[in-house]
N, C-alpha and C positions, 0 to 999 in steps of 0.2 A: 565545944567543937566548932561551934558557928563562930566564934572569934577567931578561932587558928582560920577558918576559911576567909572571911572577909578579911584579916591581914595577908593572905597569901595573896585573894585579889585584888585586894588594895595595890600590893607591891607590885603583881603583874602589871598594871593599869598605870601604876606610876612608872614603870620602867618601859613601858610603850611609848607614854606621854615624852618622854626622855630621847628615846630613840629618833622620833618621831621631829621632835621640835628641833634636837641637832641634825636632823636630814635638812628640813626647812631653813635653818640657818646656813648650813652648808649649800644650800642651791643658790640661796640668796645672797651670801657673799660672792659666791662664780659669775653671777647677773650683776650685780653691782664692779666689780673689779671687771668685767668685760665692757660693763658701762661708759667706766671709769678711763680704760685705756683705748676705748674707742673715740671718746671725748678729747682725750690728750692727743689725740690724732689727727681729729678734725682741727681742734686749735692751732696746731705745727702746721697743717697744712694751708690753713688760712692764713697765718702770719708769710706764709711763703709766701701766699700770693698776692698779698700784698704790696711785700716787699717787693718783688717782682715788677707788679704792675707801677711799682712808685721809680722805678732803675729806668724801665723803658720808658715810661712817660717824659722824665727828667732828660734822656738820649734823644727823644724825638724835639721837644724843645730845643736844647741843644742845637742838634743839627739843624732845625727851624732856622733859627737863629743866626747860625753860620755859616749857612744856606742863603740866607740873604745877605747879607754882607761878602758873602765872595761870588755869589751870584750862581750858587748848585743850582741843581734841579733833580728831580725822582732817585734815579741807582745812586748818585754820587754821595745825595742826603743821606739813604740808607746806610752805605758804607759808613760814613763819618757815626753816624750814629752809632754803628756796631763796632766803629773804632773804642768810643767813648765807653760804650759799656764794656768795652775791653780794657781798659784805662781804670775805668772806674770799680767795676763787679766783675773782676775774670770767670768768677765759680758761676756765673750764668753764662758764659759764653760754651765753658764746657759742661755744665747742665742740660741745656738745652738745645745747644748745636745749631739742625737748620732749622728748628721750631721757631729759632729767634727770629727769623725775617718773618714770619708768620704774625709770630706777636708784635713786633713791630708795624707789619701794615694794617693789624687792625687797630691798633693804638693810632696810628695816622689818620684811620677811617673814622674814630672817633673825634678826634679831634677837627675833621674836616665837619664833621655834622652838628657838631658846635657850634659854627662859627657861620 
């Protein structure tokens, strides 16, 4: 009779043990896949802004540049530059809209304090 019990709770005990450890892989796969595509998100969003910050800097040079040679000055640079990045990356001009002049004059700001 002590045998039939100790195999009844053997099998209870194993069958908990079972339950038990597919809960814990089941939470743990939801944490790691929530991880996982929160990572790929931060990733996509950094490469944006990257790319971003590499459009505008390249516009501001740019206009720098063409600015002296035809002899701009502050609004007219700006424009040229947002002409350029209209020319060059349209999907930022309607991306970002009026954010764009924003991000341009602080990309100007930096480069003034560069220098």
């Amino acid at each position: 009779m002590d045998a039939v019990l100790d195999n009844g709770t053997q099998q209870l005990v194993y069958e908990l043990l079972k339950l038990v450890m597919g809960l814990v892989g089941l939470v743990t796969t939801y944490y790691v896949n929530k991880w996982l595509n929160t990572n790929a998100t931060a990733k996509k969003y950094e490469l944006d802004k990257i790319i971003t910050e590499k459009a505008v800097e390249d516009a501001v040079v740019y206009a720098e540049k063409k600015g002296m040679e035809y002899g701009l000055k502050g609004i007219k640079k700006k424009e040229l530059s947002l002409k350029y990045l209209d020319d060059v990356n349209p999907e930022l001009i309607s991306k970002y809209g009026d954010k764009l002049d924003v991000i341009i004059d602080r990309k100007v700001a930096e480069r003034l304090a560069k220098i």
